[in-house]
C-alpha positions as CSV (number, residue, x, y, z in Angstrom):
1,X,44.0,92.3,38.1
2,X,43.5,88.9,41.0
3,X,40.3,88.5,39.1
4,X,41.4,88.2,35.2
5,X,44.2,85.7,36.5
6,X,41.9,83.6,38.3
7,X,39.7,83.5,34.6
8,X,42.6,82.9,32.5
9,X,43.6,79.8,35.7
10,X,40.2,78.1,35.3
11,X,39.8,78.7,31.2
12,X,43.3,77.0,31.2
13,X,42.3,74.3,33.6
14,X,39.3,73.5,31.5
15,X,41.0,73.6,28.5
16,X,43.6,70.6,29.9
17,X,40.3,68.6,31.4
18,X,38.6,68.9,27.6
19,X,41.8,67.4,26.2
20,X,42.1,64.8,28.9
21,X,38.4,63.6,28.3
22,X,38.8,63.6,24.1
23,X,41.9,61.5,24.7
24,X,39.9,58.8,27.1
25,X,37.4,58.8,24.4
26,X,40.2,58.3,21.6
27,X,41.8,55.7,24.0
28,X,37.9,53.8,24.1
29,X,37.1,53.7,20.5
30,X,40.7,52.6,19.9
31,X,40.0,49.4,21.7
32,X,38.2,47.1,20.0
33,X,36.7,44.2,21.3
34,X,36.0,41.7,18.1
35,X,35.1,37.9,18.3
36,X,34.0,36.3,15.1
37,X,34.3,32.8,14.0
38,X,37.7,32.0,12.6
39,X,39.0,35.4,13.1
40,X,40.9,36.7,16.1
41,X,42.3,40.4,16.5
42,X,44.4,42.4,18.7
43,X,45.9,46.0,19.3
44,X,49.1,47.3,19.2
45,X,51.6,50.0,18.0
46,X,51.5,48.9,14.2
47,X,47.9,48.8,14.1
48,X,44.5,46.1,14.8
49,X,46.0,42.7,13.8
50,X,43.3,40.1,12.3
51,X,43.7,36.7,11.8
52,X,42.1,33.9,9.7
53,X,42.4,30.6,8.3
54,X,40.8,28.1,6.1
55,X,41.8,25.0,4.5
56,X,41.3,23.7,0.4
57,X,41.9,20.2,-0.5
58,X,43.3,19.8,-4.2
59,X,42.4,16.2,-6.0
60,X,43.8,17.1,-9.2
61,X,47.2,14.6,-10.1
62,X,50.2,17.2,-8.7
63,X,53.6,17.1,-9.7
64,X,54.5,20.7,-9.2
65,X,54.3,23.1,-6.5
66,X,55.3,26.5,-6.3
67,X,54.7,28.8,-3.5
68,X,54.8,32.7,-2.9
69,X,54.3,34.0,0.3
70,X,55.4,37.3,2.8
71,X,56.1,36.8,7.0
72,X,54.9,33.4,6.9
73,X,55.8,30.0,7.2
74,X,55.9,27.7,4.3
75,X,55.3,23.7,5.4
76,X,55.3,20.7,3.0
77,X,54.6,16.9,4.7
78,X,54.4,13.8,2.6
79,X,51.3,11.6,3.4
80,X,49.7,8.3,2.2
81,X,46.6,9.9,1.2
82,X,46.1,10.9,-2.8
83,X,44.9,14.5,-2.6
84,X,46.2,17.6,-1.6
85,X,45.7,19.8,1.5
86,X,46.2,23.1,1.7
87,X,45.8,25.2,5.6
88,X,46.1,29.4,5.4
89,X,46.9,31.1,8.2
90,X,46.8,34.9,7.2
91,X,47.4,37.9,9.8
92,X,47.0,41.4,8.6
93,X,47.2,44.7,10.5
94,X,45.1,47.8,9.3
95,X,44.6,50.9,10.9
96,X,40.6,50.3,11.3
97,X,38.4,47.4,12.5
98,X,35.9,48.4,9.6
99,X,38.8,47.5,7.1
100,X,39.4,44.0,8.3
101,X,37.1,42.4,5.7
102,X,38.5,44.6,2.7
103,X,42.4,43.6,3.4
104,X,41.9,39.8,3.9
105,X,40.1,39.7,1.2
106,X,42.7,41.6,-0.9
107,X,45.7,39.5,0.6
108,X,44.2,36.0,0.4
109,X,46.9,33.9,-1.5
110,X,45.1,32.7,-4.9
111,X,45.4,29.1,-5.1
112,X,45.3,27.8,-8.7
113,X,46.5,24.2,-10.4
114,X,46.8,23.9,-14.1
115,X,48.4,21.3,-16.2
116,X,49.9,19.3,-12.6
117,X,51.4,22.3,-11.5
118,X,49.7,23.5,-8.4
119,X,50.3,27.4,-7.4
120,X,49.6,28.9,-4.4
121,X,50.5,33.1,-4.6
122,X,49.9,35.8,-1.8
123,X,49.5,38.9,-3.2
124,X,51.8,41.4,-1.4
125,X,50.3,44.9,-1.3
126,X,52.3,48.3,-0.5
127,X,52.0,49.6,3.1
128,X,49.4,52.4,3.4
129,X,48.0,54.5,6.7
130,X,45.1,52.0,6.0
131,X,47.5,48.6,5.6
132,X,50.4,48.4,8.2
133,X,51.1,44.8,7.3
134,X,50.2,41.3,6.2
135,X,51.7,37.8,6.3
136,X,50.3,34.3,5.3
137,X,51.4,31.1,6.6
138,X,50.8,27.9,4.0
139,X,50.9,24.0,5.5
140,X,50.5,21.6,2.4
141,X,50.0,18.0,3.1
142,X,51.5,16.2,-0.2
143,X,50.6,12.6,-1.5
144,X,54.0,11.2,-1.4
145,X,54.3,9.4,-4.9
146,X,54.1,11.3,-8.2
147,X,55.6,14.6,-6.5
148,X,58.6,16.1,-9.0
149,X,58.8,18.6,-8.3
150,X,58.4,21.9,-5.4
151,X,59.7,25.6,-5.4
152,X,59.3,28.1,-2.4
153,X,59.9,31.3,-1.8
154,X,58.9,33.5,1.6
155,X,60.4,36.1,4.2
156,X,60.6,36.1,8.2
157,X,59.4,32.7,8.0
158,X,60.9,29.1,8.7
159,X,60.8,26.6,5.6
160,X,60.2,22.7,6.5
161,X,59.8,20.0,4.3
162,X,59.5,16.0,5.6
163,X,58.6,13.1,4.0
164,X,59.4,14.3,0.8
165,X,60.8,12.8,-2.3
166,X,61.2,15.7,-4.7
167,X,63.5,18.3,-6.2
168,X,63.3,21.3,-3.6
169,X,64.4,24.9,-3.9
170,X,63.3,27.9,-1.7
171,X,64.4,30.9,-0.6
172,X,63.3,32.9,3.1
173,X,64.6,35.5,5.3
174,X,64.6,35.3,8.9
175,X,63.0,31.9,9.3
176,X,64.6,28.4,9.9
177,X,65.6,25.2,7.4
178,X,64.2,22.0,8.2
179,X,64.2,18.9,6.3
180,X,63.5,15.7,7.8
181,X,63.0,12.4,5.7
182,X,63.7,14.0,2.6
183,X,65.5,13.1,-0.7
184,X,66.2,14.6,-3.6
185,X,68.2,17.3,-4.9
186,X,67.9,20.4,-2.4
187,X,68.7,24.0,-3.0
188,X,67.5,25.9,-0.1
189,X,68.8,29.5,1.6
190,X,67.6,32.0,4.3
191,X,69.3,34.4,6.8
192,X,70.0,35.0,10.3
193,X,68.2,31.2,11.4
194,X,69.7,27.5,12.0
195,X,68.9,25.0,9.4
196,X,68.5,21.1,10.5
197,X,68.5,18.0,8.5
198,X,68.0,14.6,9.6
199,X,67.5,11.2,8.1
200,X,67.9,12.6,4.1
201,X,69.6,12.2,1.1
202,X,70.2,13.5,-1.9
203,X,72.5,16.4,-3.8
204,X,72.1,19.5,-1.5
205,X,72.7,22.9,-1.2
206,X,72.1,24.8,1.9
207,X,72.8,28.0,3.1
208,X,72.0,30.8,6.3
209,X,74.0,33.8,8.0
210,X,73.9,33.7,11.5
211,X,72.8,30.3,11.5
212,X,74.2,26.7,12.8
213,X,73.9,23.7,11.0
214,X,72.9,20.5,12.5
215,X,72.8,16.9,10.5
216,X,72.2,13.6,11.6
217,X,72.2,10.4,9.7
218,X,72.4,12.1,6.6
219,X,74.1,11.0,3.4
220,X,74.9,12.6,-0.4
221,X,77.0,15.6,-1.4
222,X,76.2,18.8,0.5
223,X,77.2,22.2,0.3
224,X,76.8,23.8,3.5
225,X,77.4,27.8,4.2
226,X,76.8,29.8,7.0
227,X,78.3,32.4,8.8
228,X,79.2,33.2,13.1
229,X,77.7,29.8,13.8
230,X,78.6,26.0,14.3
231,X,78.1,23.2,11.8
232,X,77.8,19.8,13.5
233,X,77.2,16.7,11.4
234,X,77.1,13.2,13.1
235,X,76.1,9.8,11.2
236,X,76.9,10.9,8.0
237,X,77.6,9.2,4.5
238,X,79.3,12.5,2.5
239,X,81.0,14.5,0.2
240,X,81.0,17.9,1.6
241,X,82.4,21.2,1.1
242,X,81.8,23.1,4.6
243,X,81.9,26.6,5.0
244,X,81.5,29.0,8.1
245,X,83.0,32.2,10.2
246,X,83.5,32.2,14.0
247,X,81.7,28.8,14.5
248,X,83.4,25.3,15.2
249,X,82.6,22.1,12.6
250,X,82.5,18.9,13.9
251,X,81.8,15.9,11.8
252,X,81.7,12.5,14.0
253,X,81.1,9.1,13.1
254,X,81.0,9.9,9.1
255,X,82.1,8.5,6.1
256,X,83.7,10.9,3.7
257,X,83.5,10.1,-0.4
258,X,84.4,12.1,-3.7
259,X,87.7,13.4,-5.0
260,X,87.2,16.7,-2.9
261,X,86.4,17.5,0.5
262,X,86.7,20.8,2.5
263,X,86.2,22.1,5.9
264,X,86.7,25.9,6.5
265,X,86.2,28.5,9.2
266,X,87.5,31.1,11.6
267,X,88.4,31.4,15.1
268,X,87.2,28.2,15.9
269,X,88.1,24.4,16.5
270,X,87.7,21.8,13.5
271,X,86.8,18.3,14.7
272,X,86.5,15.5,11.9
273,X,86.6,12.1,13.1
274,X,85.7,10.2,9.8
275,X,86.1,7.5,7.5
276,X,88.4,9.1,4.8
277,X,88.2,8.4,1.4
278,X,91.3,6.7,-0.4
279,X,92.0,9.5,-3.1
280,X,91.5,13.0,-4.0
281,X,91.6,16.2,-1.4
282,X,90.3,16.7,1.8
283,X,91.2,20.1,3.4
284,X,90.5,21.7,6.5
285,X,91.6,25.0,7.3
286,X,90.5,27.6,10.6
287,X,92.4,30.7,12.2
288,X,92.6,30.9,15.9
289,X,90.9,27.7,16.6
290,X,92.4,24.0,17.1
291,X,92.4,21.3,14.3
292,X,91.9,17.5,15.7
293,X,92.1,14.7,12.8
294,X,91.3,11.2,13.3
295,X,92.4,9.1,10.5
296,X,92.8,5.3,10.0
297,X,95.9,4.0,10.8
298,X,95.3,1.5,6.8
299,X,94.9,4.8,5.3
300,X,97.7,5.9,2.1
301,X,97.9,9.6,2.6
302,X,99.9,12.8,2.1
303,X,100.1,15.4,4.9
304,X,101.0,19.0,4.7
305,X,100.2,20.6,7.9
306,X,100.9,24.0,9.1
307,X,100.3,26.4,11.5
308,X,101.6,30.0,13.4
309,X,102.3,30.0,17.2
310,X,101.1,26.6,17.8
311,X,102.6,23.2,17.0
312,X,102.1,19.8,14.8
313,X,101.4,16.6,16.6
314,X,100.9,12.9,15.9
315,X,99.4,10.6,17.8
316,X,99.8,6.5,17.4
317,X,100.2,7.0,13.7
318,X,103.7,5.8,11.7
319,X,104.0,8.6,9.5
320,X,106.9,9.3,7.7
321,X,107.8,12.8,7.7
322,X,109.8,14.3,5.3
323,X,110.0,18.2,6.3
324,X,109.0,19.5,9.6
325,X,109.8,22.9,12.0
326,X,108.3,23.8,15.0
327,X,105.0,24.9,13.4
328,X,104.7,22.7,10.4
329,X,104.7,19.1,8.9
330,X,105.3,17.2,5.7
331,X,105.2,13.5,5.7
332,X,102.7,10.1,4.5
333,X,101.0,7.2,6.1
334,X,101.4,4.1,4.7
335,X,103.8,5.3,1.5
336,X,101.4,8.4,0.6
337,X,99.9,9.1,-2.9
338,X,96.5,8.7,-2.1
339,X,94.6,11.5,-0.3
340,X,96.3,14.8,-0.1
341,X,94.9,16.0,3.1
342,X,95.8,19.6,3.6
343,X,95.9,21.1,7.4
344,X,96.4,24.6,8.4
345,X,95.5,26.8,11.2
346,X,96.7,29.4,13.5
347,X,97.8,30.9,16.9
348,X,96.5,26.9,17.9
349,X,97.8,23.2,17.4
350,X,97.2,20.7,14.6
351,X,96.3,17.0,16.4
352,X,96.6,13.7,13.9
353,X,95.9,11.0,15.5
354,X,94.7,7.4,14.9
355,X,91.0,7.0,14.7
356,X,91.7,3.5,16.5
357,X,93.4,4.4,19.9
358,X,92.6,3.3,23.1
359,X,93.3,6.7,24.6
């Protein structure tokens, strides 16, 4: 009886140092250890990630561009020089060292140009054991003349475009706006990332969740939406219709143009100390956040301001009110009929006060 216990103990304490030495063997031929020229790899839970890039210079007269691309970044810079450069940066992640050729190969984006349209397309393939994932990054230096013309479209990767003169439109997810130096007219969106935009003009459209917005010495009409972040514009020459949700907007040392203008967002402070225009609409609206306009003391406007739990003030401005209680205001500056400016908030204060005081 002692002795067929003390057989089935070591046949059970063999059994568990087998498994433990087939796992150390799993564990060593799991852990590759590749250098090749251009390539890089490395390990982890999703699989061996690989990594290549190469460049392509295009000489062919360009005036359209149109990218397609997955988990990558999409770049496009303006130079003096009159060809086209193209840099891919491709990462895939297979299950097997042995299938790192095979899957770059298959997920190489196709560069093709026909008729001035250049196109540059990363084929996306389906997931598989053998395929856990892929991603290309594409950086395009541009000649800066004769460019009409560029369309992009990626995911979980930031869009940038500077020095460009061109109509743009792209689409990401995950990844960041940038434009810098451009012109044009500018349709551009992604998700849960900030989008910046300095020193450009043009007819824009540009929209994130989750996102802030950030211009500087910008000018042209803009569209801006985004959601539980801040949109701050300084130096600006606009027509704009802002939109956002649990994020202040503050607009400083602006100009504002057109026959419409609107400011809009929740549970935060509006700030717009800017040149208004003479006519038209300008609203600004917010819930739970304070509302502080600066207007000049020349301008011919109409107020109708309003707001719950808080309170109306002026400050240094003659204006002539015509209805008031303790949460709301009617009145003009300088006679009215001119700009209708519209101001409501609530559970805060509405400030109006002269763009030109001392204080």
């Amino acid at each position: 009886m002692m002795r067929t216990c003390g057989s089935k103990g070591l046949a059970v304490a063999g059994l568990l140092l087998g498994i433990g030495l087939l796992l150390i063997g799993i564990a060593v031929i799991l852990r590759p250890e590749i250098a090749r020229f251009g390539m890089s790899s490395d390990w982890s839970i999703t699989g061996i990630k690989f990594t290549r890039s190469f460049t392509e210079t295009i000489t062919e007269n360009t005036k359209f561009i149109e990218v397609e691309t997955i988990n990558g970044k999409v770049a496009v810079t303006g130079w003096d020089k009159d060809y086209i450069e193209i840099l891919v940066e491709q990462s895939i992640w297979v299950s097997n060292e042995d299938l790192e050729d095979k899957y770059l190969k298959k997920t190489t984006p196709v560069i093709s140009i026909e008729e001035g349209k250049l196109m540059i397309v990363t084929p996306v393939l389906q997931k598989t054991n053998e395929l856990r994932g892929q991603g290309a990054s594409i950086y395009l230096s541009v000649p800066k003349k004769h460019l009409e013309d560029i369309k992009v479209r990626t995911s979980n990767g930031a869009m940038t475009f500077k020095s460009i003169a061109a109509s743009i439109s792209g689409r990401s997810s995950n990844g960041g706006l940038e434009l810098i130096s451009a012109s044009g007219a500018v349709t551009l969106e992604t998700s849960n990332a900030p989008i910046f935009v300095e020193d450009s003009a043009g007819t824009m459209e540009l929209r994130s969740t989750n996102g802030s917005f950030n211009g500087r010495r910008i000018s042209g009409s803009f569209v801006i939406e985004t959601s539980n972040a801040p949109v701050t514009i300084e130096d600006g020459d606009l027509n704009l219709s802002v939109s956002t949700t649990n994020g202040a907007i503050t607009i400083t040392e602006s100009t504002l143009f057109g026959s419409e203008n609107y400011l809009k967002t929740s549970n935060a402070r509006i700030l717009c100390d800017a040149l208004l225009p003479e006519t038209g609409v300008f609203e600004i609206m917010t819930t739970n956040g304070q509302v502080n306009l600066l207007v000049d003391d020349s301008l011919k406007a109409e107020f109708d301001a309003s707001t719950t739990n808080g309170s109306v003030n002026l400050k240094d401005l003659m204006v002539a009110v015509t209805s008031s209680t303790s949460t709301s205001m009617k009145g003009n500056l300088n006679g009215g009929n001119g700009l209708l400016i519209t101001l409501k908030t609530s559970n805060s204060n509405i400030m109006i006060e002269n763009r030109r005081s001392d204080d």
